[in-house]
C-alpha positions as CSV (number, residue, x, y, z in Angstrom):
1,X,101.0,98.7,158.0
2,X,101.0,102.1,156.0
3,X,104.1,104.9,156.8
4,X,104.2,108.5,156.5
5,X,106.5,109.8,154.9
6,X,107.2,113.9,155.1
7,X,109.3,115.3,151.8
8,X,111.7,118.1,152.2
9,X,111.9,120.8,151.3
10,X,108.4,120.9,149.7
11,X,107.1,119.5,153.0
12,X,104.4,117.5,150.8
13,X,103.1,114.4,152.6
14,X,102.9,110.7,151.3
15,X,101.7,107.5,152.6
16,X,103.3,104.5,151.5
17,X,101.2,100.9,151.5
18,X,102.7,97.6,152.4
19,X,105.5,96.2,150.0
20,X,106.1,99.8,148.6
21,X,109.1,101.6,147.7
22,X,109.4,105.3,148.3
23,X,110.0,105.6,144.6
24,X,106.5,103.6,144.3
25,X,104.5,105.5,146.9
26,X,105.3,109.0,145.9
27,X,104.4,108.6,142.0
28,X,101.0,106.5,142.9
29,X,100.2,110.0,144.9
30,X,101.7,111.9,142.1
31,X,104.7,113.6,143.9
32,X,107.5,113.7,140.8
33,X,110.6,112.7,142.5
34,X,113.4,112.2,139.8
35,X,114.7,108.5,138.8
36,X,115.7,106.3,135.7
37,X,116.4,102.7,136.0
38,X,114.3,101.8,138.8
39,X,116.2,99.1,140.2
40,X,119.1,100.3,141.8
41,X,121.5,100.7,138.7
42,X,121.4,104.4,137.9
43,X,121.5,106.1,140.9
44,X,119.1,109.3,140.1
45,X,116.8,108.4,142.7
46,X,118.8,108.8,145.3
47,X,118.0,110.8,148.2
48,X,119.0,111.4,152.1
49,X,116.8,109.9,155.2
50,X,117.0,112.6,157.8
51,X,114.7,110.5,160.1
52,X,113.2,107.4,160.5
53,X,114.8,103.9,158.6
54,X,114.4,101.8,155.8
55,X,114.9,98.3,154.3
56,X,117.7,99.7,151.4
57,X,116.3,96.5,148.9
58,X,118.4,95.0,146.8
59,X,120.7,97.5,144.6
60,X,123.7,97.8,143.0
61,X,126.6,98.4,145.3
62,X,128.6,100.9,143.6
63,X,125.4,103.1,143.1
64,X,125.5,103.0,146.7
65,X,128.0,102.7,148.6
66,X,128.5,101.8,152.7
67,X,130.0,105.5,153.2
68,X,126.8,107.2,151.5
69,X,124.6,104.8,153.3
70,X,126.3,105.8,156.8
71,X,125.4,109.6,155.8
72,X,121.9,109.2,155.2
73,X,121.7,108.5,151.3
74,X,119.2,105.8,149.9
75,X,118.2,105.2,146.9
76,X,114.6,105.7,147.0
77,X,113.3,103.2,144.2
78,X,114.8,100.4,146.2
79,X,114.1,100.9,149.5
80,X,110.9,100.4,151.6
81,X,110.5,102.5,155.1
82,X,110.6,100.5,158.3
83,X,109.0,103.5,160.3
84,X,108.1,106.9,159.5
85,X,110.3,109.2,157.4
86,X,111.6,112.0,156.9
87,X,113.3,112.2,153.4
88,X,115.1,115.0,151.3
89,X,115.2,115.2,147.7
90,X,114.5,117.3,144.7
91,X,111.2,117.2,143.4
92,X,110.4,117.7,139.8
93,X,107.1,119.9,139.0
94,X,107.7,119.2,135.3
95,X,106.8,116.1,135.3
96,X,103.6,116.4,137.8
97,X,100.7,116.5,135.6
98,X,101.4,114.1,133.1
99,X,99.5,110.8,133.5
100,X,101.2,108.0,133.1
101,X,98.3,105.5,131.3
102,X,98.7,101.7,130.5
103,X,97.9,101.7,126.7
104,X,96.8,99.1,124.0
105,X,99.7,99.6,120.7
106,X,99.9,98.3,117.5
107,X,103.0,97.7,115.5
108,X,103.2,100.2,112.9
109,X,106.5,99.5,110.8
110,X,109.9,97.7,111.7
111,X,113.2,99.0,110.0
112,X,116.5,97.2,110.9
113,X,119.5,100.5,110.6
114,X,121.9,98.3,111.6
115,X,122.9,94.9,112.0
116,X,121.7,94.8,115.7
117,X,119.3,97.7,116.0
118,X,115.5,97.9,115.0
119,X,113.3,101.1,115.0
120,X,110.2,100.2,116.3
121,X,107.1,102.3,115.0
122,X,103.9,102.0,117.4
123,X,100.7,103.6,116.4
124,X,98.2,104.5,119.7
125,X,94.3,103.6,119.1
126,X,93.1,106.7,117.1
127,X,91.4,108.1,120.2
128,X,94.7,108.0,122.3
129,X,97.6,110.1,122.6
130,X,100.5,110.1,125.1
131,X,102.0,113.0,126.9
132,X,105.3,113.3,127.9
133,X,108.1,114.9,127.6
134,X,111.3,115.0,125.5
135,X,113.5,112.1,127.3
136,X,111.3,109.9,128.4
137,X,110.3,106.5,128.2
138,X,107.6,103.7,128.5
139,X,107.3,100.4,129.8
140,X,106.4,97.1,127.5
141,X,104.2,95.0,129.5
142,X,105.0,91.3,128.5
143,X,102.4,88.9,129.3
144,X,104.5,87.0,132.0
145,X,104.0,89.8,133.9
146,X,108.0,91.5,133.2
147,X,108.5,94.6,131.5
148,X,110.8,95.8,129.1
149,X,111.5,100.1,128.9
150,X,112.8,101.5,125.9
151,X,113.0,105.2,125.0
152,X,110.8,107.2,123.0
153,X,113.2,108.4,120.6
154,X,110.2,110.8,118.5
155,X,109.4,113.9,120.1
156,X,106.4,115.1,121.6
157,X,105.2,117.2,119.1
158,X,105.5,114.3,116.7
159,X,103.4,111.6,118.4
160,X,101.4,110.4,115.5
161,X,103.2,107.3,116.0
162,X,106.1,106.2,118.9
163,X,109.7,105.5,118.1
164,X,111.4,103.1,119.6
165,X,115.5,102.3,119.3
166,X,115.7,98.3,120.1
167,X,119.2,96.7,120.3
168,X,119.6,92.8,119.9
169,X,121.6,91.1,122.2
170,X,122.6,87.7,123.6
171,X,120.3,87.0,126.1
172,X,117.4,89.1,125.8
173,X,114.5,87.3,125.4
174,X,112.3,90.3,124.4
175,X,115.0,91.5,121.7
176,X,115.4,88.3,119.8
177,X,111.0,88.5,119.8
178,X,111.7,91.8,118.7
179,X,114.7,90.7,115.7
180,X,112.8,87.3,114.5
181,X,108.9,86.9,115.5
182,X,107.4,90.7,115.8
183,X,105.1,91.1,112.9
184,X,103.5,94.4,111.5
185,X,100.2,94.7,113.2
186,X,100.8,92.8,116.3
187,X,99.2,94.1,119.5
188,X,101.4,95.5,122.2
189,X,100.7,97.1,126.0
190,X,102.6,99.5,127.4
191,X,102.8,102.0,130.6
192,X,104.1,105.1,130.6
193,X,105.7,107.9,130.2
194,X,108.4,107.6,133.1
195,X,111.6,108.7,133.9
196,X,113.0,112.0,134.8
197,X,115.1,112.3,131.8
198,X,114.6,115.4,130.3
199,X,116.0,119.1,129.3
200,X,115.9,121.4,132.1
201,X,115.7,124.9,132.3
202,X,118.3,127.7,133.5
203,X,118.8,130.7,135.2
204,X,121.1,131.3,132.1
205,X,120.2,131.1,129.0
206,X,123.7,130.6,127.6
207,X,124.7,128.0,129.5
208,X,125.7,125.4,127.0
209,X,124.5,122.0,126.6
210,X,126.9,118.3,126.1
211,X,124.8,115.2,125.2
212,X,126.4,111.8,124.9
213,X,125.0,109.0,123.9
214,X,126.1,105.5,123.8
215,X,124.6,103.6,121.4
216,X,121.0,103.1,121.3
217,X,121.3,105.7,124.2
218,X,120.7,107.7,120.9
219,X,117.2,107.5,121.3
220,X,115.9,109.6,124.2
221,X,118.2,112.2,122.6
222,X,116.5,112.3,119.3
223,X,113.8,113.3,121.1
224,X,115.2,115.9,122.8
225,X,117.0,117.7,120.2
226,X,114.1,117.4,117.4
227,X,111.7,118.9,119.9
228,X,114.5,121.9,121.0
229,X,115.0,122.0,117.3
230,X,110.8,122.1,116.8
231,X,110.3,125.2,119.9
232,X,113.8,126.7,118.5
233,X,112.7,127.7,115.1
234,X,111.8,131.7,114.2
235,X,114.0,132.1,117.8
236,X,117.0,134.5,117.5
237,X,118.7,133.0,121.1
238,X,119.8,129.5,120.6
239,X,121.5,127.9,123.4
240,X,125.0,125.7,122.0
241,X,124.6,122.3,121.9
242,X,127.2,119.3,121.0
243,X,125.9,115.7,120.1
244,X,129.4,113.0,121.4
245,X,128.0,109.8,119.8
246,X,129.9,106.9,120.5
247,X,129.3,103.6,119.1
248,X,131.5,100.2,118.5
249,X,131.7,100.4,114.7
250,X,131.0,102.5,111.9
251,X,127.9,100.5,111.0
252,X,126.4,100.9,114.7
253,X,126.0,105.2,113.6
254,X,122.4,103.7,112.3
255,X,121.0,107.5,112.2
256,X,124.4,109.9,111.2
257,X,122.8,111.2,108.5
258,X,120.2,112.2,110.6
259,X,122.5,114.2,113.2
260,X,125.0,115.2,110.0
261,X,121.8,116.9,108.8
262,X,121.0,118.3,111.9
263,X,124.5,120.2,111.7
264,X,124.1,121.3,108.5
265,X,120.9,123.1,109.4
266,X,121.2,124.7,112.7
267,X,124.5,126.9,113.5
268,X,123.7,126.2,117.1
269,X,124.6,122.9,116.7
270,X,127.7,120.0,116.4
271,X,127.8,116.4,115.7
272,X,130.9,114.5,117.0
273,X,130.6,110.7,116.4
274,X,133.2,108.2,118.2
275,X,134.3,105.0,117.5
276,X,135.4,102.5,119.9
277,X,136.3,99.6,117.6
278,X,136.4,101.0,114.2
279,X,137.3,98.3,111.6
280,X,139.4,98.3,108.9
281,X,136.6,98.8,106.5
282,X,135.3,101.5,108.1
283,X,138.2,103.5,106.7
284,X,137.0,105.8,109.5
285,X,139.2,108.9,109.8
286,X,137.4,110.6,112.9
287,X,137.7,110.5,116.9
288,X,138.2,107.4,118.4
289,X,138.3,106.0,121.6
290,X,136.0,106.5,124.5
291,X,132.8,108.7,124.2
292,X,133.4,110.4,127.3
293,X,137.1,111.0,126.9
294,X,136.4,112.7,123.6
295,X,134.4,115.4,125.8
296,X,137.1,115.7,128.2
297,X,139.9,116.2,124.9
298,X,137.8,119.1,123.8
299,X,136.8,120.9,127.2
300,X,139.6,121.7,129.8
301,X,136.8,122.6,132.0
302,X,132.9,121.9,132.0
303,X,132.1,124.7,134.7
304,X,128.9,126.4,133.0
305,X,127.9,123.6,131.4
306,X,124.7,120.7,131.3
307,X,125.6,117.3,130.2
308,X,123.0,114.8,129.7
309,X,124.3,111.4,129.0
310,X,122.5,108.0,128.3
311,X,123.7,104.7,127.6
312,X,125.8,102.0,129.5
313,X,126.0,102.3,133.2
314,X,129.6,102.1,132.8
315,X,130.0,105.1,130.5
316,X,127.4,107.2,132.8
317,X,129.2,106.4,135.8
318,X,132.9,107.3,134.4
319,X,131.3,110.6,132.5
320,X,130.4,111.8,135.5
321,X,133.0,111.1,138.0
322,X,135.4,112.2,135.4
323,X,133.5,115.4,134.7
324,X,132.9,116.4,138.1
325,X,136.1,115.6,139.5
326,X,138.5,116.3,136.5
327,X,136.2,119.4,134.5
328,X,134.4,120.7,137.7
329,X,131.5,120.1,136.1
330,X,128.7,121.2,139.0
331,X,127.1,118.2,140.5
332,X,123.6,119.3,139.7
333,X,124.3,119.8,136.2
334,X,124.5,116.0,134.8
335,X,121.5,114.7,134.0
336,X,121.4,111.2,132.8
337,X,119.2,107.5,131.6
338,X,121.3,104.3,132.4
339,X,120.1,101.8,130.2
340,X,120.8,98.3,132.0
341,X,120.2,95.0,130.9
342,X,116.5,93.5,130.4
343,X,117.3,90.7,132.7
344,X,116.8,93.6,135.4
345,X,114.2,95.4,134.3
346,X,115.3,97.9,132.2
């Protein structure tokens, strides 16, 4: 039996099919609501029922807890309605009109930058190109029906070919494919582009802008900044931007030179690397410690400020309790992409 479900404050109307999510429901009609992991991890989806009830799914408990659950919140790409709703969120018209396709891809080039991180270079059939935006990412459709999301890490004005930032681990079956059996040429399918991810605009033009990234949580950033860089040029008003980079190891910076040269050409900009775990060979003479605590060390306050972090779920979560309780960052002005482990999807 299909619900109805009634968004506010747009008051735009969905229908959700049996076995749906809200999350599910609302992009198969094309409503935009925002979201990242999709599966309970991140907690960008989440959203307050003002009527009706739901099946919450299965999600990670500190992303929700029994307290937000009592005042209404859900997160929306775990739970299923049980009635009708009535829902409040924030929808985003950015991201309205771009399709999201399922696409044939072929393996363009592989380049191992570090000892556990691959760029992977996909080239689209010549009559295809993908649309999204700066942030996003896409979907590897394995043939056992799972999926793997990585982030496109070229920007969209660049989309000859699609960058992706793969990290080996223990246990991921798609990342050790990736390290020892992926071949130049071999035939990939993906969907996409998803996620909500992406720069947004102010009232202010000044405000400035923090991203942190925690290791391959690089990627979506790249794309970001080379496509601010891209619409920047021949612009007198730049907005300020800082790059906190935090990695294990001095070898795990696979693209400094990259973001090193990105400083050196645009005034607007800084690059801050952080090491966790330097080793004695690094000889490494900069910050150290945690990514986030490097941020708060340098900003007694984060008040007029947008942060966009992406990496562990761990350092997005601490970021952003620290900043909003400790720098008074404003709630609405961290942004982030919680990359998870593949054995749940993302």
């Amino acid at each position: 039996m299909s619900r109805r479900i009634i968004i506010k404050p747009s008051e735009h109307v969905l229908h959700v099919a049996p076995g749906e999510t809200i999350l599910q429901s609302a992009l198969r009609e094309g409503f935009s609501l925002p979201y990242g992991c999709r599966n309970g991890s991140c907690g960008i989806c989440k959203g307050r029922i003002l009527s009706g009830s739901v099946d919450y799914g299965n999600y990670d408990e500190e992303t929700l807890t029994e307290d937000e659950k009592q005042a209404g919140l859900a997160l929306f790409c775990c739970a299923s309605p049980q009635t009708d709703l009535v829902i409040e969120c924030h929808e985003i018209g950015a991201i309205k009109d771009i399709e999201i396709k399922t696409l044939p891809t072929r393996v363009e080039k592989l380049e191992r930058v570090a000892p556990d991180v691959m760029i992977v270079s996909l080239k689209l059939p010549a009559n295809q190109r993908l649309q999204f935006l700066a942030g996003q990412y896409i979907d590897i459709l394995l043939k056992d029906g799972k999926r793997r999301s990585f982030s496109l890490a070229n920007a969209p004005h660049d989309d000859d070919v699609l960058q992706l930032h793969a990290r080996n681990y223990p246990g991921g079956v798609f990342a050790e494919h990736v390290f020892t059996k992926m071949k130049i040429k071999d035939i990939l399918r993906f969907e996409g582009p998803l996620g909500s991810f992406f720069l947004r605009d102010t009232v202010d033009d000044d405000v400035p802008i923090i991203f942190i990234a925690g290791g391959t949580g690089f990627a979506p950033i790249k794309s970001i900044l080379e496509h601010v860089f891209y619409q920047e040029a021949g612009k007198d008003h730049k907005r300020t931007m800082r790059l906190y980079w935090g990695v294990r190891t001095k070898a795990d910076l696979y693209m400094a030179e990259l973001a090193e040269q990105w400083q050196q050409q645009h005034d607007n900009f800084t690059f801050i690397p952080v090491l966790s775990d330097a080793l004695p060979e690094d000889n490494w003479q900069g910050r150290t410690g945690f990514v986030h605590q490097a941020v708060m060390e340098d900003f007694p306050t984060l008040e007029r400020h947008q942060v966009y972090a992406c990496g562990s779920p761990v350092m997005v979560k601490a970021a952003y309790q620290d900043f909003t309780a400790l720098r008074k960052l404003p709630r609405d002005g961290f942004f982030s992409d919680v990359f998870t482990p593949s054995t749940s999807q993302s």
